[in-house]
C-alpha positions as CSV (number, residue, x, y, z in Angstrom):
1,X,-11.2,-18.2,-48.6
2,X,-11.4,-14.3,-48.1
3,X,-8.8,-13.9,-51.1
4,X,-10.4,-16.4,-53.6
5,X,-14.0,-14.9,-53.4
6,X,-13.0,-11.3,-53.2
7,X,-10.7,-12.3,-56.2
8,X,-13.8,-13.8,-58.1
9,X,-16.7,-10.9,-57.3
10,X,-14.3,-7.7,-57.0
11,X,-10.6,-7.8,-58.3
12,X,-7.9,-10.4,-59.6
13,X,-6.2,-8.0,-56.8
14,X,-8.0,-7.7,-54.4
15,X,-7.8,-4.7,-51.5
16,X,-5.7,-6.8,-49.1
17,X,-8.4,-4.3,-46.2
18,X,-11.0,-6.3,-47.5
19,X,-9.6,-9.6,-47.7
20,X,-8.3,-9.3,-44.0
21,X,-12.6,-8.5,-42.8
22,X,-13.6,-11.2,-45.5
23,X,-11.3,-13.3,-43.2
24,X,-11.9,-12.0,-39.9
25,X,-16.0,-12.7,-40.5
26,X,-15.2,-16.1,-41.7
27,X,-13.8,-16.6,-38.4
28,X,-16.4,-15.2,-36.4
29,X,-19.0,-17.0,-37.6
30,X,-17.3,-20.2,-37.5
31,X,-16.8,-20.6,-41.7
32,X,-20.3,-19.4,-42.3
33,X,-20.2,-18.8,-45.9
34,X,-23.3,-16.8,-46.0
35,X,-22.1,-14.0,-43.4
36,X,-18.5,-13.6,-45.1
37,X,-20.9,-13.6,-48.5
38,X,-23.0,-11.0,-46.6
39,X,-20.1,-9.2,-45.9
40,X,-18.9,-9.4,-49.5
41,X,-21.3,-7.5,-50.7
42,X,-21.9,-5.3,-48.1
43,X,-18.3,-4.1,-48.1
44,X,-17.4,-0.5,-49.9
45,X,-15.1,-2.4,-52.0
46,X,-17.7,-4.3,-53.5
47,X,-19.9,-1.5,-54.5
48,X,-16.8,0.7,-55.9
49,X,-17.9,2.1,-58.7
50,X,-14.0,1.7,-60.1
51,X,-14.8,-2.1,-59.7
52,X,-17.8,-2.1,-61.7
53,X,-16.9,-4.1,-65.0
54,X,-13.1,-4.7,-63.7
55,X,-13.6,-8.8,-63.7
56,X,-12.7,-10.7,-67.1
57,X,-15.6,-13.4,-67.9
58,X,-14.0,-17.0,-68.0
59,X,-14.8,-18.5,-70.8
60,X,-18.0,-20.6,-69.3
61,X,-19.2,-16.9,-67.7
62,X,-18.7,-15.6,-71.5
63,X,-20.4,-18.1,-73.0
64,X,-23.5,-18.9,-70.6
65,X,-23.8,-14.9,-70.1
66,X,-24.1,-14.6,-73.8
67,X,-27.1,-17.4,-74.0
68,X,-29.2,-16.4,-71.4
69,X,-28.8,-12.7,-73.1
70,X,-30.0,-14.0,-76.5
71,X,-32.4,-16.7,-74.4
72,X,-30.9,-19.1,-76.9
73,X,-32.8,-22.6,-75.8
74,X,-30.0,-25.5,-75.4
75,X,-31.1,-28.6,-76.8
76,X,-27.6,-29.4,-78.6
77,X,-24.9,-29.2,-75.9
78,X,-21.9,-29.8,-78.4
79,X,-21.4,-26.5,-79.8
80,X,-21.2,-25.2,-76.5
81,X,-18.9,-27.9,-75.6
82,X,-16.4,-27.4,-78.4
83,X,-16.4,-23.4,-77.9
84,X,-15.4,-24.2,-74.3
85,X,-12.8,-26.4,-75.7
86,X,-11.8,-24.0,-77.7
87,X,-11.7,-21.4,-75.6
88,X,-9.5,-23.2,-73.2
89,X,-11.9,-24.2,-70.4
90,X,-13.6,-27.5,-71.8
91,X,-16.4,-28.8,-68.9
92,X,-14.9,-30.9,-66.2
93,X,-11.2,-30.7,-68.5
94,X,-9.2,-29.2,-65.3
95,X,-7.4,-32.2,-64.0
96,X,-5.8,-30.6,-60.8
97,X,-8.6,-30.0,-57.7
98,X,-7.8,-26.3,-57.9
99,X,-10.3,-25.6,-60.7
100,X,-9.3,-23.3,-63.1
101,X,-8.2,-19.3,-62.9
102,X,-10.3,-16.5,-63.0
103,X,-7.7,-13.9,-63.2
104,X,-8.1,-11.6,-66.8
105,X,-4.6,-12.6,-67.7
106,X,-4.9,-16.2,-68.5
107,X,-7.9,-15.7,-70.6
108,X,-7.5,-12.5,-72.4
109,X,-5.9,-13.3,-75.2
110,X,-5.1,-12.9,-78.6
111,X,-6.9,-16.5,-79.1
112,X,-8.9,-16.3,-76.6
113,X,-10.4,-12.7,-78.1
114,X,-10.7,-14.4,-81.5
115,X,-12.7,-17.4,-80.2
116,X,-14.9,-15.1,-78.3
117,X,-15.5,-13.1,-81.1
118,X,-16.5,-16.0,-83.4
119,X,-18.5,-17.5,-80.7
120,X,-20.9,-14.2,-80.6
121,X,-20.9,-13.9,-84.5
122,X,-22.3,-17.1,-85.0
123,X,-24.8,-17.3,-82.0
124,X,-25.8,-13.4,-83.0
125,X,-26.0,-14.8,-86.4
126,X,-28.2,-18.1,-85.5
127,X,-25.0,-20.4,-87.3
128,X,-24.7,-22.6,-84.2
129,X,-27.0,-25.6,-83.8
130,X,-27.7,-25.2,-80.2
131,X,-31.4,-25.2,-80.3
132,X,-32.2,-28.4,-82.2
133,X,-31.1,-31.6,-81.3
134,X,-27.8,-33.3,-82.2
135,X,-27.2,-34.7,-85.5
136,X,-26.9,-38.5,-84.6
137,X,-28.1,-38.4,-80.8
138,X,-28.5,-41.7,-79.9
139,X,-31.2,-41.6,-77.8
140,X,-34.6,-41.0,-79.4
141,X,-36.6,-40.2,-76.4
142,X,-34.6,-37.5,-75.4
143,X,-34.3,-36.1,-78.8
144,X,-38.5,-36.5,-79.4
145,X,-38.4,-34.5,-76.0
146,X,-36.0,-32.3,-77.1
147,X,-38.2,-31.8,-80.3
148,X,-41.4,-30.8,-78.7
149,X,-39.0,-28.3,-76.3
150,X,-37.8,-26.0,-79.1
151,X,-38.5,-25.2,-82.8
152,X,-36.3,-27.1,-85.0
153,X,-36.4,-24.6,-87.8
154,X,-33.1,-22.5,-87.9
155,X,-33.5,-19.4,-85.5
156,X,-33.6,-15.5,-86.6
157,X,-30.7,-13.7,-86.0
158,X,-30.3,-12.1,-82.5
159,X,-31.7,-9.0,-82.6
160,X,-29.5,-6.0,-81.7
161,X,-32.0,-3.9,-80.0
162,X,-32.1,-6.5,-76.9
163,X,-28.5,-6.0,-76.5
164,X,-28.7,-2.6,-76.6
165,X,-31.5,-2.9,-73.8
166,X,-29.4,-4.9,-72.0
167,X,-26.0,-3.8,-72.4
168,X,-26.7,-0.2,-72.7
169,X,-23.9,2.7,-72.8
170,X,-21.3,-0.4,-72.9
171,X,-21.6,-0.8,-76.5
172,X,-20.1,2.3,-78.6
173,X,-21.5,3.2,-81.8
C-alpha cells in the first residue's frame, strides 16, 4: 500500500526510505489511510523539489485536468469517452481488479502523445461537442435539463492567457 501511493503522488520509483515509513505508519495506526496519507505528504520526499512535475498524467488525469483548466461544462460525455478510448484508458474498460498503471512508460507514447495533442487542439479550439447535449440522447428530460445548464451555441476558443495564468513558466515561448 506504501509502494502504490508513493508510486502514484511522488515517483513511478519510489525512494524505497519512504516506502518503508509509508509502511511502518500504516502499521501503526492499524491501516489508517489518513495517517500514512498524512505521512505522505509530510515526508521530505513528497515536497522534493526534483519530484515536482516527475509524474506522467494518465490519460483520465490528462483529460479531466485539461477541462477543469478551460472550465469546459460537460453536458455531452461522448467525446470524452471516445478520447479515453482512444487514449487507451476507456471508463470502467480495465477488465483485471488491478486497475490500470500509472507508471509514465505505458502512457507516453508516440500515440498516446498524438491523441493528447489532438485532444487539447480541439478542446482549446471549442471543436469538441462537450458542452451541448448529445446528438440523439434519448432522454428529453435530461437533455431540456442539460439545455438550461449550458449555452448551446458553439463555445469561443480557450483563451491562452488562462493557461498562461495557470501554467505559468511551464509553457516556453
Amino acid at each position: 500500500i506504501g509502494f502504490k501511493l508513493a508510486q502514484y503522488f511522488v515517483a513511478d520509483h519510489p525512494d524505497p526510505e519512504l516506502v518503508a515509513n509509508l509502511a511502518r505508519r500504516f502499521l501503526e495506526t492499524d491501516g489508517d489511510i489518513r495517517e500514512v496519507l498524512r505521512a505522505l505528504f509530510h515526508s521530505p520526499q513528497f515536497w522534493d523539489p526534483s519530484a515536482v512535475g516527475r509524474k506522467f498524467k494518465t490519460p483520465y488525469e490528462y483529460v479531466v485536468s485539461a477541462l477543469r483548466l478551460t472550465e469546459t461544462p460537460v453536458v455531452n460525455v461522448r467525446p470524452v469517452a471516445a478520447t479515453l478510448q482512444q487514449l487507451g484508458m476507456p471508463l470502467y474498460g480495465r477488465e483485471t481488479p488491478d486497475g490500470y498503471k500509472n507508471t509514465r512508460d505505458v502512457w507516453l507514447t508516440p500515440a498516446g502523445l498524438s491523441g493528447r495533442l489532438n485532444f487539447a487542439s480541439a478542446l482549446g479550439g471549442a471543436r469538441l461537442r462537450i458542452s451541448e447535449p448529445a446528438p440523439g440522447a434519448q432522454n428529453p428530460t435530461m437533455n431540456a435539463l442539460f439545455t438550461n445548464a449550458v449555452e448551446t451555441a458553439p463555445r469561443a476558443p480557450v483563451d491562452y492567457r488562462r493557461l498562461l495564468g495557470a501554467l505559468g513558466e511551464q509553457l516556453s515561448p
